[in-house]
N, C-alpha and C positions, 0 to 999 in steps of 0.2 A: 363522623360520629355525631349523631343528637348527643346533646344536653340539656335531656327533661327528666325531670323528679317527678319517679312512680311515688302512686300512694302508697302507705302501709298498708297491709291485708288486714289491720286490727282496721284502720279508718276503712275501708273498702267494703268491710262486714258491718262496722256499725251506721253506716249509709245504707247499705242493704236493711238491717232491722228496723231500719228510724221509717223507710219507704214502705216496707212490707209492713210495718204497724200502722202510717198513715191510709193505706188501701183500704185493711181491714177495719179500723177505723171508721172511715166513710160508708163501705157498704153495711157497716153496723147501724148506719144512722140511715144509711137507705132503707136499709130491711126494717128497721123499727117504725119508720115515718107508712110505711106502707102498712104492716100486720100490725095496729095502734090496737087491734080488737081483741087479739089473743086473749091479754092477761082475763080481761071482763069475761070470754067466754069462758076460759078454767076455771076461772070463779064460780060463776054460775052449773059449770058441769058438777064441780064437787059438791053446791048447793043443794044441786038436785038429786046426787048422791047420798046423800046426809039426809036427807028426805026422805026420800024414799027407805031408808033403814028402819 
């Protein structure tokens, strides 16, 4: 017979959410370090929205 101690399924899930927030985390700062140009282009589109009205 082993004698090892399973984790609880509460610690098992909250390792799962702490990892899957870390991931999504990261590729958030991926995706933002890469499209830095968005915000200025929406700007600009509804500038020229407003304009043109």
């Amino acid at each position: 017979m082993k004698a090892y101690k399973q984790p609880a399924t509460s610690k098992l899930v909250n390792r799962f959410d702490n990892e899957l927030k870390n991931l999504l985390m990261e590729d958030l700062k991926a995706f933002r370090e890469r499209n830095q140009f968005l915000p200025s282009n929406k700007q600009a589109a509804v500038q020229q929205q407003l304009s043109a009205a």
